[in-house]
TINU-917955 format. One record per residue: y, z, x of N, C-alpha, C in turn; residue number from 0; residue in one letter. Coordinates in nm, 3 decimals, decimal comma, always signed. Example, Ala and Ser with C-alpha at 12.3 -4.5 7.8 and 13.67 -1.06 7.14 Angstrom:
2
<atom n_Y="-0,569" n_Z="+0,780" n_X="+1,319" ca_Y="-0,450" ca_Z="+0,780" ca_X="+1,230" c_Y="-0,330" c_Z="+0,780" c_X="+1,320" num="0" residuo="A"/>
<atom n_Y="-0,225" n_Z="+0,708" n_X="+1,285" ca_Y="-0,106" ca_Z="+0,714" ca_X="+1,367" c_Y="+0,003" c_Z="+0,787" c_X="+1,290" num="1" residuo="S"/>
This chain:
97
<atom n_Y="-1,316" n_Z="-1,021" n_X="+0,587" ca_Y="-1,240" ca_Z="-0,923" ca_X="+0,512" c_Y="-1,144" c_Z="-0,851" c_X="+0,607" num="0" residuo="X"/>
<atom n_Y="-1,036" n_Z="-0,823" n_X="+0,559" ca_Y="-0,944" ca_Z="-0,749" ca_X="+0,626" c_Y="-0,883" c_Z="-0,654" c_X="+0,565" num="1" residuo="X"/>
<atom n_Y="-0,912" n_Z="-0,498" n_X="+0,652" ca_Y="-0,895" ca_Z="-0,392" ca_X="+0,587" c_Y="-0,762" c_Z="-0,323" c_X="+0,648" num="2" residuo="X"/>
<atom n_Y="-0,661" n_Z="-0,260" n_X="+0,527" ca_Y="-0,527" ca_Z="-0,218" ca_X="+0,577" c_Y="-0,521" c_Z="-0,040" c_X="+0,555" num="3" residuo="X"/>
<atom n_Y="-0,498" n_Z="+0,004" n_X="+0,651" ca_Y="-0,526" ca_Z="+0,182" ca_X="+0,608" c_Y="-0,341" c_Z="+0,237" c_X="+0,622" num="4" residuo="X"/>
<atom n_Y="-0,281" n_Z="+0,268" n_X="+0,522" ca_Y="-0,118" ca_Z="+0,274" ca_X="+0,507" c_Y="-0,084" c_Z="+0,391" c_X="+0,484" num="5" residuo="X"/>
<atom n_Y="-0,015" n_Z="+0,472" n_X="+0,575" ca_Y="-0,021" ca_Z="+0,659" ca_X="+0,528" c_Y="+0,200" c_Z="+0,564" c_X="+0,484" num="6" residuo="X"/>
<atom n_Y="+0,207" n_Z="+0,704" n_X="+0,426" ca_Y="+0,369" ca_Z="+0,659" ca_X="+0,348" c_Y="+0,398" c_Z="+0,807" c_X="+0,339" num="7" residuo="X"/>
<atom n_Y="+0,488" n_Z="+0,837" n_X="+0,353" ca_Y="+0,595" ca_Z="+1,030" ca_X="+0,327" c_Y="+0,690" c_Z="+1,015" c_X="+0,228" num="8" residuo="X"/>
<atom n_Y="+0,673" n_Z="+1,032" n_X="+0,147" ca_Y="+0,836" ca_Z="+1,021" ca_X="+0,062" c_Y="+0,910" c_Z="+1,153" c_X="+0,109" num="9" residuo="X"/>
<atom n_Y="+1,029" n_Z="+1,103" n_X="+0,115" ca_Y="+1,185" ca_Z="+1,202" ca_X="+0,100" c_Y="+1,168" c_Z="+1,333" c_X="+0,030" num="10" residuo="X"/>
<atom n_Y="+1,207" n_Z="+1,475" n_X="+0,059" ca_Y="+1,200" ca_Z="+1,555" ca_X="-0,039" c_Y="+1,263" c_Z="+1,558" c_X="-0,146" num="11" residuo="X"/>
<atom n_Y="+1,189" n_Z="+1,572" n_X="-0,236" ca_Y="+1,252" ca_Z="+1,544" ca_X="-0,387" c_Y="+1,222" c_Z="+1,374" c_X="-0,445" num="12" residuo="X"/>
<atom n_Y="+1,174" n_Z="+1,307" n_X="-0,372" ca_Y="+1,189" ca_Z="+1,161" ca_X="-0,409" c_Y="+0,975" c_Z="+1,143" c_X="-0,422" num="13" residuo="X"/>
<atom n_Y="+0,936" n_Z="+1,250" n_X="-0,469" ca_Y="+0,806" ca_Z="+1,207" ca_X="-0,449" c_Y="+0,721" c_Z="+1,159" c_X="-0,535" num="14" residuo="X"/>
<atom n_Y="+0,775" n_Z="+1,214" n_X="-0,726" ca_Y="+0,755" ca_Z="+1,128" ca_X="-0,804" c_Y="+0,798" c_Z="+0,961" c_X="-0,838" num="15" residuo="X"/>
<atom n_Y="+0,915" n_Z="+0,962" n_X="-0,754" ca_Y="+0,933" ca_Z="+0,857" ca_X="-0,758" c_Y="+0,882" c_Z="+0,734" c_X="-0,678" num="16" residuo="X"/>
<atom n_Y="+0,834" n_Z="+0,798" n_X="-0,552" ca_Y="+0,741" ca_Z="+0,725" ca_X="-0,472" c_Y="+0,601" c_Z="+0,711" c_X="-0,572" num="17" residuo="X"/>
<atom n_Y="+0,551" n_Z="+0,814" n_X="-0,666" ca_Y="+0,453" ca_Z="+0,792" ca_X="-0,681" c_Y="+0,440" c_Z="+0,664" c_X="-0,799" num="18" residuo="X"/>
<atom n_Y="+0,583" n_Z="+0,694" n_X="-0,890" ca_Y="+0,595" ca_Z="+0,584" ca_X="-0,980" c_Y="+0,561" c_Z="+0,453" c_X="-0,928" num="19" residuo="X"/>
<atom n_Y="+0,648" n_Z="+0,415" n_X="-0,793" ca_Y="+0,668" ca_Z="+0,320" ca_X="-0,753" c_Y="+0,486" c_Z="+0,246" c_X="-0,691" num="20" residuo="X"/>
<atom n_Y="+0,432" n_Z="+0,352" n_X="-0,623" ca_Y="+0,334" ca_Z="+0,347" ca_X="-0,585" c_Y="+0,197" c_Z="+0,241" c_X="-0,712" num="21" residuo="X"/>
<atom n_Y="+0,225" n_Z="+0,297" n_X="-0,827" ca_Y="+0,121" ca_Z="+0,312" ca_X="-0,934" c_Y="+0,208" c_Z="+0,176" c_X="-0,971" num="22" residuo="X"/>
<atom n_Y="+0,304" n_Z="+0,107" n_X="-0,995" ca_Y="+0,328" ca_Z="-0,004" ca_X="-0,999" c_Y="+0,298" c_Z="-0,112" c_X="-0,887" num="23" residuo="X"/>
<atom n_Y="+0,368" n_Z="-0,072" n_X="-0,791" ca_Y="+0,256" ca_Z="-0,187" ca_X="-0,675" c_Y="+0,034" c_Z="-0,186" c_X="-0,693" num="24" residuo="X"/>
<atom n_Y="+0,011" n_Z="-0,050" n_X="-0,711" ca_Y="-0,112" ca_Z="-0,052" ca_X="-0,669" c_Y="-0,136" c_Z="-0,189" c_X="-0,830" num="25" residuo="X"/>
<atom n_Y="-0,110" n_Z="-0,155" n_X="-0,940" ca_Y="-0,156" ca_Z="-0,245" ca_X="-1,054" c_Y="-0,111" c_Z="-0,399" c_X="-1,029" num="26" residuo="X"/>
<atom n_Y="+0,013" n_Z="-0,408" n_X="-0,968" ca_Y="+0,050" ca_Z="-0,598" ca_X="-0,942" c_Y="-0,058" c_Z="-0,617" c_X="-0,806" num="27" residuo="X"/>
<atom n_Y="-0,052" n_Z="-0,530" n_X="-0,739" ca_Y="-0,152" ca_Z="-0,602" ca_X="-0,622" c_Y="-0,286" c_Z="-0,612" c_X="-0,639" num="28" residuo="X"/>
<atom n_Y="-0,355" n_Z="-0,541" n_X="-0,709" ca_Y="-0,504" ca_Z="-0,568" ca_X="-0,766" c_Y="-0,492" c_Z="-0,687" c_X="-0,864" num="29" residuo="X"/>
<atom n_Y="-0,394" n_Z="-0,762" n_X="-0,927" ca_Y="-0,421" ca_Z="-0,848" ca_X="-0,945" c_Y="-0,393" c_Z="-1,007" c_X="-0,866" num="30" residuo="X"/>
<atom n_Y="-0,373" n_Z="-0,982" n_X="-0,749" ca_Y="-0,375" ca_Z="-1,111" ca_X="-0,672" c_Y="-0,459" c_Z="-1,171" c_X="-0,605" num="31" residuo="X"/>
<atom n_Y="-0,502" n_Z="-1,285" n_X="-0,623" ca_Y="-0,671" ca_Z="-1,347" ca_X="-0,641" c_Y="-0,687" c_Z="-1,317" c_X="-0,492" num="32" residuo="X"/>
<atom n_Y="-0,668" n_Z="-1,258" n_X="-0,378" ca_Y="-0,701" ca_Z="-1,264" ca_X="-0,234" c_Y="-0,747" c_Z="-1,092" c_X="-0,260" num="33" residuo="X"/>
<atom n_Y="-0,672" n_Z="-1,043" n_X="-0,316" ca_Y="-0,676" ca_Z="-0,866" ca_X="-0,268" c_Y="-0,844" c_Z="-0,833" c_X="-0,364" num="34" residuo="X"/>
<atom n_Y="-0,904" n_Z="-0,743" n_X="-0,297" ca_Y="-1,039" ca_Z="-0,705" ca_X="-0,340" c_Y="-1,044" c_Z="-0,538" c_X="-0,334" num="35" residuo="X"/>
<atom n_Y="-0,981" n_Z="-0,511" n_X="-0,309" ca_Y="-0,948" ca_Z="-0,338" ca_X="-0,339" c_Y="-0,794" c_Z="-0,318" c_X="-0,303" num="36" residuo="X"/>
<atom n_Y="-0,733" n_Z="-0,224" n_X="-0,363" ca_Y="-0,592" ca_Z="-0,138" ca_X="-0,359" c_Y="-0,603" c_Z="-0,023" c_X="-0,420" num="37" residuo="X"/>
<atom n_Y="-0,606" n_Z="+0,109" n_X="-0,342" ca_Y="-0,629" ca_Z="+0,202" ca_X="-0,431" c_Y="-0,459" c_Z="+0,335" c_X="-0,345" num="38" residuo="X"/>
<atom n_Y="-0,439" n_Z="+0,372" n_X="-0,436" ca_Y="-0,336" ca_Z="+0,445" ca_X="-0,358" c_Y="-0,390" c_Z="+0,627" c_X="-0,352" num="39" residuo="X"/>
<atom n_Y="-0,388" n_Z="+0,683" n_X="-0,316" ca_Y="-0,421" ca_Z="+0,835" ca_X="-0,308" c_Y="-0,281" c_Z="+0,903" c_X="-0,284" num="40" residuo="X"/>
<atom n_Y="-0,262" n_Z="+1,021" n_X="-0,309" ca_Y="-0,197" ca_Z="+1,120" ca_X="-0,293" c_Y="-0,221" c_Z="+1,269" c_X="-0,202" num="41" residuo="X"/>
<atom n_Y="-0,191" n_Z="+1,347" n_X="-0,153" ca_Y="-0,249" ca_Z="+1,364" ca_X="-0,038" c_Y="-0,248" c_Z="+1,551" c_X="-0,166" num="42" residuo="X"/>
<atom n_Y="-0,408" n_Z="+1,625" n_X="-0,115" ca_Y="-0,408" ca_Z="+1,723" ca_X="-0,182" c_Y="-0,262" c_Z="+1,808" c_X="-0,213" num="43" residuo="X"/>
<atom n_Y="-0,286" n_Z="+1,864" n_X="-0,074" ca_Y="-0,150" ca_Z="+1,994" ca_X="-0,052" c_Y="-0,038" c_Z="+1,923" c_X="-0,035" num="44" residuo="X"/>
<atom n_Y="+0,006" n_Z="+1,833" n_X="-0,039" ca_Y="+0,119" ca_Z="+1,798" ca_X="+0,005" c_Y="+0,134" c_Z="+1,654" c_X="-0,048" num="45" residuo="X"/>
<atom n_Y="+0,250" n_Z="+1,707" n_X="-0,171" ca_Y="+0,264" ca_Z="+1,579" ca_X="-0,313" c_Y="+0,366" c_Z="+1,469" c_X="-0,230" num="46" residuo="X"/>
<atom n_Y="+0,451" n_Z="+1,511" n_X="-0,102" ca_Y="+0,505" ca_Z="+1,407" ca_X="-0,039" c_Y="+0,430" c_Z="+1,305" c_X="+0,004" num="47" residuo="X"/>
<atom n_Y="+0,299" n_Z="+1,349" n_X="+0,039" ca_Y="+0,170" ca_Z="+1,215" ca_X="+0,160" c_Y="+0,103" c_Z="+1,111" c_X="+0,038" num="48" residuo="X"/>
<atom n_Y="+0,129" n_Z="+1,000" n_X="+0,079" ca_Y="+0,049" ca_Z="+0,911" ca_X="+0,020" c_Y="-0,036" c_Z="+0,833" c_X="+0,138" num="49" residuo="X"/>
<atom n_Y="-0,217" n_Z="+0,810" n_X="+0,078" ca_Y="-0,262" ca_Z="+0,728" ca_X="+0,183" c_Y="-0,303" c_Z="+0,566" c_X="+0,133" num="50" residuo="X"/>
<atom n_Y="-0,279" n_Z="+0,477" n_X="+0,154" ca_Y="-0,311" ca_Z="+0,337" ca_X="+0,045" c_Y="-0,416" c_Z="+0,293" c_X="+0,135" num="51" residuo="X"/>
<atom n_Y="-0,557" n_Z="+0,232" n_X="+0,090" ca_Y="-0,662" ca_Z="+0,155" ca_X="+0,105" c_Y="-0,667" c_Z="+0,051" c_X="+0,078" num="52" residuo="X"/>
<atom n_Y="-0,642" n_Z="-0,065" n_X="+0,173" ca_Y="-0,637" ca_Z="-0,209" ca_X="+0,064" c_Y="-0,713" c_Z="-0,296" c_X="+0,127" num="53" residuo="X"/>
<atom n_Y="-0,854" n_Z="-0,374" n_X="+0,055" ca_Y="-0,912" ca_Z="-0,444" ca_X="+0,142" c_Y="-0,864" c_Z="-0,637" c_X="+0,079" num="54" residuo="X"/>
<atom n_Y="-0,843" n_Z="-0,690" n_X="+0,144" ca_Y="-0,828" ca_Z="-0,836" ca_X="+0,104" c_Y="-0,937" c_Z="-0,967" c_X="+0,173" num="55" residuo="X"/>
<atom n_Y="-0,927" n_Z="-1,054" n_X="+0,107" ca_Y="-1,044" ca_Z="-1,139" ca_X="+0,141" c_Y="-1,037" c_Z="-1,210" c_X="+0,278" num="56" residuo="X"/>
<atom n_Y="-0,900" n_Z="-1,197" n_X="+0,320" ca_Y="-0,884" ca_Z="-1,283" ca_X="+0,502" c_Y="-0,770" c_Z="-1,272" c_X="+0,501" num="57" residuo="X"/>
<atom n_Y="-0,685" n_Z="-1,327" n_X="+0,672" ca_Y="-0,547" ca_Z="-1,261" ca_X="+0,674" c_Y="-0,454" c_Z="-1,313" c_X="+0,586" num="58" residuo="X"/>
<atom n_Y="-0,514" n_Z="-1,448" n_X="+0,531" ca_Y="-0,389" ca_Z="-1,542" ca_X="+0,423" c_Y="-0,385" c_Z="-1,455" c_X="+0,303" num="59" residuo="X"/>
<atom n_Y="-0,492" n_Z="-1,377" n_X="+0,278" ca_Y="-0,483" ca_Z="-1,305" ca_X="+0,155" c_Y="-0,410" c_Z="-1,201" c_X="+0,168" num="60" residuo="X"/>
<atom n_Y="-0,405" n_Z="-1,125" n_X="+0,254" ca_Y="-0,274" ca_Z="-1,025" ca_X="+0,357" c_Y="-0,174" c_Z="-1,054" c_X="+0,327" num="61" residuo="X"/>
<atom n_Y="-0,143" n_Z="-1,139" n_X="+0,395" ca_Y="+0,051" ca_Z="-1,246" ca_X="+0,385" c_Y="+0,045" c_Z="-1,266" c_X="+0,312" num="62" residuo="X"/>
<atom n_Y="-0,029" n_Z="-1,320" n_X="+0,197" ca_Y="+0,060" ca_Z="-1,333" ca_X="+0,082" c_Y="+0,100" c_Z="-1,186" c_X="-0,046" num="63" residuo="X"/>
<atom n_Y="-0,018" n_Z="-1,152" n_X="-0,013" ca_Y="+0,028" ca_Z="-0,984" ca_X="-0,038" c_Y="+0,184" c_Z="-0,947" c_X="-0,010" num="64" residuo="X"/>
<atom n_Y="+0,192" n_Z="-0,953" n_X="+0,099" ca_Y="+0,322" ca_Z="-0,901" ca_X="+0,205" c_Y="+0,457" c_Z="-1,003" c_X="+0,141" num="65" residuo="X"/>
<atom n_Y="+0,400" n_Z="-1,117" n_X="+0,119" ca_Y="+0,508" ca_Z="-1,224" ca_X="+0,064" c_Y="+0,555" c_Z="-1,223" c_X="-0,061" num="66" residuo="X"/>
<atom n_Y="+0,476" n_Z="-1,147" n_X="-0,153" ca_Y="+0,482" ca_Z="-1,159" ca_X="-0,307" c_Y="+0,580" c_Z="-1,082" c_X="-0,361" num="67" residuo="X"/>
<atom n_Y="+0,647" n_Z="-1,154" n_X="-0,494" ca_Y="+0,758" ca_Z="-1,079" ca_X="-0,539" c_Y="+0,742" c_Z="-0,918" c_X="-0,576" num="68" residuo="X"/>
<atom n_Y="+0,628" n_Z="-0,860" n_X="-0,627" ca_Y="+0,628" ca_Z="-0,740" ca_X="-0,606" c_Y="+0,603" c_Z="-0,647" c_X="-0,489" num="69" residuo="X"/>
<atom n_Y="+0,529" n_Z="-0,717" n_X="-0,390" ca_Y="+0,510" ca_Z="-0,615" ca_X="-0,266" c_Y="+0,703" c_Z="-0,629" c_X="-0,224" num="70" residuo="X"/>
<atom n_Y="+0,770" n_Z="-0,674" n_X="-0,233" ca_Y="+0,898" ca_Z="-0,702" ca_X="-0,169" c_Y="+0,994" c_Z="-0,638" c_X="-0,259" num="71" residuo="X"/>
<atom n_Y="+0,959" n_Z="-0,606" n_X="-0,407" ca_Y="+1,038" ca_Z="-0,549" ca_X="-0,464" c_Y="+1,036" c_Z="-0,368" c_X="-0,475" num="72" residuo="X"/>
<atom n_Y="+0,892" n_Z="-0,361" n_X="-0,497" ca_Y="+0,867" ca_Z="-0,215" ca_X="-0,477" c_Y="+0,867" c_Z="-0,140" c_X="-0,315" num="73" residuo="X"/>
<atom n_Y="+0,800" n_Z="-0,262" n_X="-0,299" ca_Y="+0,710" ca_Z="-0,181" ca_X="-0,129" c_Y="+0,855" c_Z="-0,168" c_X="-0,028" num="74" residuo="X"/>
<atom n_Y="+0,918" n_Z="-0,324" n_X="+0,007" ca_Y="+1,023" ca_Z="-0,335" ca_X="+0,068" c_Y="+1,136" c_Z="-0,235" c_X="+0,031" num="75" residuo="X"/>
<atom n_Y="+1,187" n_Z="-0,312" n_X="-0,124" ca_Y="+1,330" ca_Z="-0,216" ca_X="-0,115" c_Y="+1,298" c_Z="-0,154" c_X="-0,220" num="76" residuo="X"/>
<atom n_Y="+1,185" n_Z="-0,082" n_X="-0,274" ca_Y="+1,200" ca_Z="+0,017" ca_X="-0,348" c_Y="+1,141" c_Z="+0,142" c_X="-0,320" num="77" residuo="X"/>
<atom n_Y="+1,087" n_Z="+0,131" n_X="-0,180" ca_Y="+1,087" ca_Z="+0,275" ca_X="-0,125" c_Y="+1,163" c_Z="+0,277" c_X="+0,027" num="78" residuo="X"/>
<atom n_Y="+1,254" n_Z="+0,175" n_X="+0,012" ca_Y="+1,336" ca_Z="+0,177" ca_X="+0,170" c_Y="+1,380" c_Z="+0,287" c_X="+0,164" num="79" residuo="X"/>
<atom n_Y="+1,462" n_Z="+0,365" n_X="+0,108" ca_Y="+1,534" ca_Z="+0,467" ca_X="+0,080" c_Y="+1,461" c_Z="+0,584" c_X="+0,062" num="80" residuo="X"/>
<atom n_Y="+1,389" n_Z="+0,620" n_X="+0,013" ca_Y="+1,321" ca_Z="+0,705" ca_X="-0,052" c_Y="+1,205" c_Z="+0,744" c_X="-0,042" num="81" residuo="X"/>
<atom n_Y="+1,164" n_Z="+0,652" n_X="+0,123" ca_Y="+1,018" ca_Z="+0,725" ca_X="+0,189" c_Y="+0,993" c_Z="+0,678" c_X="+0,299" num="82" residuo="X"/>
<atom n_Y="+0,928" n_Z="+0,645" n_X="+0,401" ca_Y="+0,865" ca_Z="+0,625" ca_X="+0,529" c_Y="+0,762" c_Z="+0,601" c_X="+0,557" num="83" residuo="X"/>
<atom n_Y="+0,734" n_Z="+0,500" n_X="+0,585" ca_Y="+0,577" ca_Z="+0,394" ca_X="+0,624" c_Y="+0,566" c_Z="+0,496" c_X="+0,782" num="84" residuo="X"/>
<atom n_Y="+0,438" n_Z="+0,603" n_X="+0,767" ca_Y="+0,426" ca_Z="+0,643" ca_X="+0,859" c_Y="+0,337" c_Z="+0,588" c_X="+0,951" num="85" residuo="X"/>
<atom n_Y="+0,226" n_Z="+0,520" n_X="+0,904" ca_Y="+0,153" ca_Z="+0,472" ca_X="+0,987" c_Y="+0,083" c_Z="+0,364" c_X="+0,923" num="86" residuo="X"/>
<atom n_Y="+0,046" n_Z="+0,226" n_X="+1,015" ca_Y="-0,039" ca_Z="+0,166" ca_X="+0,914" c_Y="-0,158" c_Z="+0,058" c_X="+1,030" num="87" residuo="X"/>
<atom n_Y="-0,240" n_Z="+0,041" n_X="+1,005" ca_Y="-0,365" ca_Z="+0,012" ca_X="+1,084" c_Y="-0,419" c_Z="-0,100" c_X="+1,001" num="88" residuo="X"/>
<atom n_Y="-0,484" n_Z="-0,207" n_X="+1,111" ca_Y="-0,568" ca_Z="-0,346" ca_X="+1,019" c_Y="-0,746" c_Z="-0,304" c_X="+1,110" num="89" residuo="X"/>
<atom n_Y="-0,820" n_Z="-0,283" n_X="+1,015" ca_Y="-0,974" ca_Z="-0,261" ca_X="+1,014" c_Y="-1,049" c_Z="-0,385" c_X="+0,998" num="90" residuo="X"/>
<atom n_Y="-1,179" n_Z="-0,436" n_X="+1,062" ca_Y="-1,272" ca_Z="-0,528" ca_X="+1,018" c_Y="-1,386" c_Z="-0,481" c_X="+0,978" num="91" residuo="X"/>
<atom n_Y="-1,465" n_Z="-0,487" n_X="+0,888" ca_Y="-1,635" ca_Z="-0,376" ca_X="+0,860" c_Y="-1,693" c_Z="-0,456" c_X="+0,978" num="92" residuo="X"/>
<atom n_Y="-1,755" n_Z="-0,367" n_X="+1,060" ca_Y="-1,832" ca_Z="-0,417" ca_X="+1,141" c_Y="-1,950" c_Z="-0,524" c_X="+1,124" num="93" residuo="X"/>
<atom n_Y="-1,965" n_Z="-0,552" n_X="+0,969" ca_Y="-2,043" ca_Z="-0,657" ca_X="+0,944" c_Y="-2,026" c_Z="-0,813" c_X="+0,965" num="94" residuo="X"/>
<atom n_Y="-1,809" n_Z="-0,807" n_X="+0,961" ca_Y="-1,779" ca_Z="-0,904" ca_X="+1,016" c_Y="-1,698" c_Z="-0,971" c_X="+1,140" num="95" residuo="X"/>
<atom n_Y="-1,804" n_Z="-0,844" n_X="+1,204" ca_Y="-1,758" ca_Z="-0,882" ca_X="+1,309" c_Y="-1,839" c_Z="-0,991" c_X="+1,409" num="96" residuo="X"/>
């Protein structure tokens, strides 16, 4: 399993729209037969922070995530403009390690 931990900032003023965008990727990517969790959060105090949780079944299930017409339509150019991939990290559960 391969786990992705994704913090994201939207633009001021652009944060519903990150979140729109958000709640459309999180529903196309839970349905792609590799991905096994996608959950997106919003950060309490501060409606700009988003944190995304996504666990997938191995790295091919990853890439194709990353390859698919919606991660490329929303994720790529539909928050190019309008937010900032602040940080993002790949996790293994120590079970498989």
């Amino acid at each position: 399993m391969v786990v992705l931990a994704v913090t994201w900032v939207a633009k001021p003023g652009h944060e519903d729209k990150v979140a729109d965008i958000f709640s459309r990727l999180q529903a196309a990517s839970r349905q792609e037969p590799g991905c096994l969790m996608y959950i997106v959060h919003r950060h309490k105090t501060d409606p700009r922070r988003f944190f995304i949780y996504e666990q997938y079944r191995d790295d091919a299930a990853l890439a194709a995530h990353r390859a698919s017409p919606h991660f490329q339509e929303h994720a790529v150019k539909g928050l190019k403009d309008i937010g900032e991939r602040k940080e993002g990290e790949l996790y293994s559960p120590l079970a498989d390690e």
